[in-house]
MARGU-736672 format. One record per atom (N, C-alpha, C): residue number from 0; residue in three letters; atom name; x, y, z. Coordinates in steps of 0.001 Angstrom, whole numbers, plus 500000, padded with zeros to 6 digits. Layout:
<dokols>
[NUM "ALA" "CA" [X Y Z]] ...
</dokols>
This chain:
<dokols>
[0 "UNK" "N" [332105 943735 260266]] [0 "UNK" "CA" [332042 943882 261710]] [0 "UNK" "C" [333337 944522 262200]] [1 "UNK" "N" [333219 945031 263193]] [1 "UNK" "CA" [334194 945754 264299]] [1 "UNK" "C" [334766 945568 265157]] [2 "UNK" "N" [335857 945553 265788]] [2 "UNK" "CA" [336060 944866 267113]] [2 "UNK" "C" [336731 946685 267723]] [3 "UNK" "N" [335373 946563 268722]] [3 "UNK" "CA" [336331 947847 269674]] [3 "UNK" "C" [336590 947525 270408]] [4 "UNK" "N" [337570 947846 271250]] [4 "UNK" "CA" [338566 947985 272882]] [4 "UNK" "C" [338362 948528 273062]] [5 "UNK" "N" [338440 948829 274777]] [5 "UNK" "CA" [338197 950267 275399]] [5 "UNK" "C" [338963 950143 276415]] [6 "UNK" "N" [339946 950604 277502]] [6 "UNK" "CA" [340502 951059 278790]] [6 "UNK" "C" [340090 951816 279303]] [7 "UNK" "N" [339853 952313 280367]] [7 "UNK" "CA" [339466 953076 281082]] [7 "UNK" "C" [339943 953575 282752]] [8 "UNK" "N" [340384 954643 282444]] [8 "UNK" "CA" [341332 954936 283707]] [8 "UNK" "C" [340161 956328 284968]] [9 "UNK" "N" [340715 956106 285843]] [9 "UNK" "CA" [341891 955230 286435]] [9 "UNK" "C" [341595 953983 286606]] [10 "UNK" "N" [342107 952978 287232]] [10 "UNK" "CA" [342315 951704 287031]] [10 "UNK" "C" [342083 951229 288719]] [11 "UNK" "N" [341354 950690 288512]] [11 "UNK" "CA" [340899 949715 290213]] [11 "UNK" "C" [340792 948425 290038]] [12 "UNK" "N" [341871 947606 290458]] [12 "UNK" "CA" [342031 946528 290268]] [12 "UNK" "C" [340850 945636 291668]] [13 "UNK" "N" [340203 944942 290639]] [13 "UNK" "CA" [339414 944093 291341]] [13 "UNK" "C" [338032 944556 291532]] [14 "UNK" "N" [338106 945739 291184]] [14 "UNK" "CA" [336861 946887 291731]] [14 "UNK" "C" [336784 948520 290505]] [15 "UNK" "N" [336057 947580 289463]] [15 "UNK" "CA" [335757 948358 288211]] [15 "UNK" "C" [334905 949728 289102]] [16 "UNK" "N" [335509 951344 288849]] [16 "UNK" "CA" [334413 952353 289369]] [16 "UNK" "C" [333511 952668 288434]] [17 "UNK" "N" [332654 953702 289178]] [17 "UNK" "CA" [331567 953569 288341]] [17 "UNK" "C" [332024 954283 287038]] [18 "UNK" "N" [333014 955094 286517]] [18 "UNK" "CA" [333509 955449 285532]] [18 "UNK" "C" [333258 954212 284101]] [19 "UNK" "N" [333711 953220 284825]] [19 "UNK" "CA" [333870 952086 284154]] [19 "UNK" "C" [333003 951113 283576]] [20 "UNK" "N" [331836 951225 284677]] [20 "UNK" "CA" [330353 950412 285243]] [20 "UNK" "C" [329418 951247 284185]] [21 "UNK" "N" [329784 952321 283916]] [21 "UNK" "CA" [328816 953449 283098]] [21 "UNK" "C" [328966 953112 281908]] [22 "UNK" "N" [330273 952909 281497]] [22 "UNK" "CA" [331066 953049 279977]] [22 "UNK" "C" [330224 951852 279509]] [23 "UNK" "N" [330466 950690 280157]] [23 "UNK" "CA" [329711 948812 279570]] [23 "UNK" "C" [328482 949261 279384]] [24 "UNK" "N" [327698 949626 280150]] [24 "UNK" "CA" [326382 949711 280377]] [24 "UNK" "C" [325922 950831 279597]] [25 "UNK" "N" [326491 951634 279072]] [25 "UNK" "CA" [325854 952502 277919]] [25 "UNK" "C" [326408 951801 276447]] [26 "UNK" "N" [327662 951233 276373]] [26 "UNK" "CA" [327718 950024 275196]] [26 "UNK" "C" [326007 948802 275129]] [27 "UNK" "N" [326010 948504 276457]] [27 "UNK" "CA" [325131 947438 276496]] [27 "UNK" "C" [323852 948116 275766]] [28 "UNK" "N" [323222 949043 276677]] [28 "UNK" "CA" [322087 949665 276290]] [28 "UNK" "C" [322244 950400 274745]] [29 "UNK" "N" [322969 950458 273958]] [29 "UNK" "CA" [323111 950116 272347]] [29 "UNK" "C" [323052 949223 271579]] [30 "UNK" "N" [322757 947802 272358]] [30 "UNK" "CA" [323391 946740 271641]] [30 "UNK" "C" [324053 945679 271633]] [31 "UNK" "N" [325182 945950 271993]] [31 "UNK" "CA" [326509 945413 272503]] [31 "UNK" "C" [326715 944506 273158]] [32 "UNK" "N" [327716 943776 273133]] [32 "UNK" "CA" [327812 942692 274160]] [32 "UNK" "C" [329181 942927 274572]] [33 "UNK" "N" [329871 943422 275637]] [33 "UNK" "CA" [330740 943607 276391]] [33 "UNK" "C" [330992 942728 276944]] [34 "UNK" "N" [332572 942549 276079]] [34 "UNK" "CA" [333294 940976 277154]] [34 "UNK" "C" [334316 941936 278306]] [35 "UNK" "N" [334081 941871 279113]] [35 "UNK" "CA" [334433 943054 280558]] [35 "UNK" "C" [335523 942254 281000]] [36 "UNK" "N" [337274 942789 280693]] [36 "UNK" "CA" [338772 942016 281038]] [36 "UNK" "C" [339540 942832 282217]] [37 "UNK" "N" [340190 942214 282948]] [37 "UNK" "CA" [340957 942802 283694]] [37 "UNK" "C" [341625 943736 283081]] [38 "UNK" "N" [341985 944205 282032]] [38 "UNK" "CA" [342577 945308 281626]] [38 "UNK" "C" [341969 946028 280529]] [39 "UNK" "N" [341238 945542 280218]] [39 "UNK" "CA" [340184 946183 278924]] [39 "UNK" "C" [338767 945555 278702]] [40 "UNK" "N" [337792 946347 277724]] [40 "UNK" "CA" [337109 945429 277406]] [40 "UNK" "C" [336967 945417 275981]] [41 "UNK" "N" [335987 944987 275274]] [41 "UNK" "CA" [335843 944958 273821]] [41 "UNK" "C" [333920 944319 273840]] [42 "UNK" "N" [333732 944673 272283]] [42 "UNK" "CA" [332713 944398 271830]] [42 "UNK" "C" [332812 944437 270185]] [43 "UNK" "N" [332481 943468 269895]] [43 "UNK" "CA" [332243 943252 268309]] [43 "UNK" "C" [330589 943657 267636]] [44 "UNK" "N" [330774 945199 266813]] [44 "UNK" "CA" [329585 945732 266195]] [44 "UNK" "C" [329683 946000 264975]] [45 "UNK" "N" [328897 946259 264475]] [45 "UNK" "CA" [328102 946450 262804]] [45 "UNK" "C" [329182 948024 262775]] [46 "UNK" "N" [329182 948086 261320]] [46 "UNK" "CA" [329866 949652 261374]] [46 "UNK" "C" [328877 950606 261315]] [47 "UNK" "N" [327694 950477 261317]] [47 "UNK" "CA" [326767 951247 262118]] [47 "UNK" "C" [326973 951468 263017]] [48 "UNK" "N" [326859 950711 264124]] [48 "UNK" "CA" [326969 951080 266097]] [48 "UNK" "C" [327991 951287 266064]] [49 "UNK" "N" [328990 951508 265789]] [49 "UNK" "CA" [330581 951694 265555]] [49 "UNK" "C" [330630 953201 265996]] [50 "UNK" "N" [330079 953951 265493]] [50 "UNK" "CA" [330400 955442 266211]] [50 "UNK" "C" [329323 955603 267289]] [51 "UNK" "N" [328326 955110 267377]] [51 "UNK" "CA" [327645 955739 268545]] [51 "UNK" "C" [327902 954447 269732]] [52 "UNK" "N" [328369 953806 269475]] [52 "UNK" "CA" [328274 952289 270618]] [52 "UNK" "C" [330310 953228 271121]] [53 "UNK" "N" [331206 953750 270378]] [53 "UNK" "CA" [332149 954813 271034]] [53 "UNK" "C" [331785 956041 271715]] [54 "UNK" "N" [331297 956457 270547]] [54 "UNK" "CA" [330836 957455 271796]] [54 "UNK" "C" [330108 957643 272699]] [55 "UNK" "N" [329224 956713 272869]] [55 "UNK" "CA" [328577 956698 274239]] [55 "UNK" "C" [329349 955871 275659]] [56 "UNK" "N" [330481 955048 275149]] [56 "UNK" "CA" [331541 954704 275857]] [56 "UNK" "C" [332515 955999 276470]] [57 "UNK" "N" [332714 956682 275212]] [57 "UNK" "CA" [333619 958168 276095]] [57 "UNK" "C" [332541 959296 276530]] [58 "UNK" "N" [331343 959278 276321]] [58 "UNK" "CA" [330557 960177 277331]] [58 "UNK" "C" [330737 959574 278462]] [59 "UNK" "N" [329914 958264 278720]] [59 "UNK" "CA" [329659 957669 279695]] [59 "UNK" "C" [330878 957626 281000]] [60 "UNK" "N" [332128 957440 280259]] [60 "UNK" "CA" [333460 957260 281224]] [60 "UNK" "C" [333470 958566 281437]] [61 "UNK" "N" [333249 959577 280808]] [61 "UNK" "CA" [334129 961270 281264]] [61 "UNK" "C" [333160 961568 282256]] [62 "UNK" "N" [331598 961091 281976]] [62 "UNK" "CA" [330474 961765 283285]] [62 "UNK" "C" [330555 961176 284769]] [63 "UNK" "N" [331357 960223 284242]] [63 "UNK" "CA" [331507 959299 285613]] [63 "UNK" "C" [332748 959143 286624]] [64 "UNK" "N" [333543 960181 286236]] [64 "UNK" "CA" [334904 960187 286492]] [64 "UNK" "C" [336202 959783 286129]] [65 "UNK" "N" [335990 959599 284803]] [65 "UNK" "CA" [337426 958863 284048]] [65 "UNK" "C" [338650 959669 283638]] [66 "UNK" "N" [339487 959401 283781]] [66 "UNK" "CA" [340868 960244 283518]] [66 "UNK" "C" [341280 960248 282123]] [67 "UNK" "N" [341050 959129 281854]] [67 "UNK" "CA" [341875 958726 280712]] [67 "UNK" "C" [340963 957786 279711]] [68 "UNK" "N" [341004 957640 278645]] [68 "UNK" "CA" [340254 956405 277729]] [68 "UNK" "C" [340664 956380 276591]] [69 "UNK" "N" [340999 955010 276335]] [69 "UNK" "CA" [341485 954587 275475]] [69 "UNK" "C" [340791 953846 274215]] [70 "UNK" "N" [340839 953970 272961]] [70 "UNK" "CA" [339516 953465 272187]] [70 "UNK" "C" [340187 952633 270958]] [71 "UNK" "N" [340073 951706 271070]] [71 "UNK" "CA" [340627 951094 269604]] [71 "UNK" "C" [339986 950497 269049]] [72 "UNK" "N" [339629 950395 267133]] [72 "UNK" "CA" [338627 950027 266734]] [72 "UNK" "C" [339576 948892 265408]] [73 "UNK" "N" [338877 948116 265219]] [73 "UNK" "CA" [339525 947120 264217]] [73 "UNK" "C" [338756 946231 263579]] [74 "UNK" "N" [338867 946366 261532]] [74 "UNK" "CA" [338309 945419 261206]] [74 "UNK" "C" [338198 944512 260963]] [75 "UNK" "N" [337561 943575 261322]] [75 "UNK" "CA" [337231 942193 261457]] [75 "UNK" "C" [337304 940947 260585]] [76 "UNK" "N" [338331 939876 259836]] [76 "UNK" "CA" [337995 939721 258746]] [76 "UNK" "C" [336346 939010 258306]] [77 "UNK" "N" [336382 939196 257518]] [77 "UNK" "CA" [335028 938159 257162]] [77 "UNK" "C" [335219 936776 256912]] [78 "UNK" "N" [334510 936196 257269]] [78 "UNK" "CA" [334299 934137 257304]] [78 "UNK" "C" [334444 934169 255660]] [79 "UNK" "N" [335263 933574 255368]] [79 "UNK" "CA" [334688 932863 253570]] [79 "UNK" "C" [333341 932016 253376]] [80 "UNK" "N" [332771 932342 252472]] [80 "UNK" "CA" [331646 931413 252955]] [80 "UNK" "C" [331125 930824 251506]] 
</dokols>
């Protein structure tokens, strides 16, 4: 599993734009479960959805007015089991 981050600028505190509103919601509609933070968000995916659950995060922010985006991806350890 994956853990991506995402930022997304510009930055409206208190009042995510739709830049932002687009980016979750095209994660979501992949899959995803978007934990949505005052300064970022993240979602933990398969390394399958891993490139398209991103890039439909940086379409989604650039069609919607985003300046800036930030993408960080990290792997996850696995449970011993």
């Amino acid at each position: 599993m994956l853990l991506l981050e995402f930022t997304i600028e510009p930055f409206h505190e208190g009042n995510p734009g739709p830049h932002v509103r687009a980016a979750v919601a095209a994660a979501e509609a992949l899959g995803a479960t978007v934990d949505f933070g005052p300064f970022g968000s993240s979602c933990t995916v398969t390394e399958e959805l891993a490139g398209p659950v991103g890039a439909a995060v940086l379409a989604a922010a650039f069609a919607n007015g985003a300046s800036h985006v930030s993408l960080h991806a990290e792997r996850l350890q696995e449970a011993a089991g």
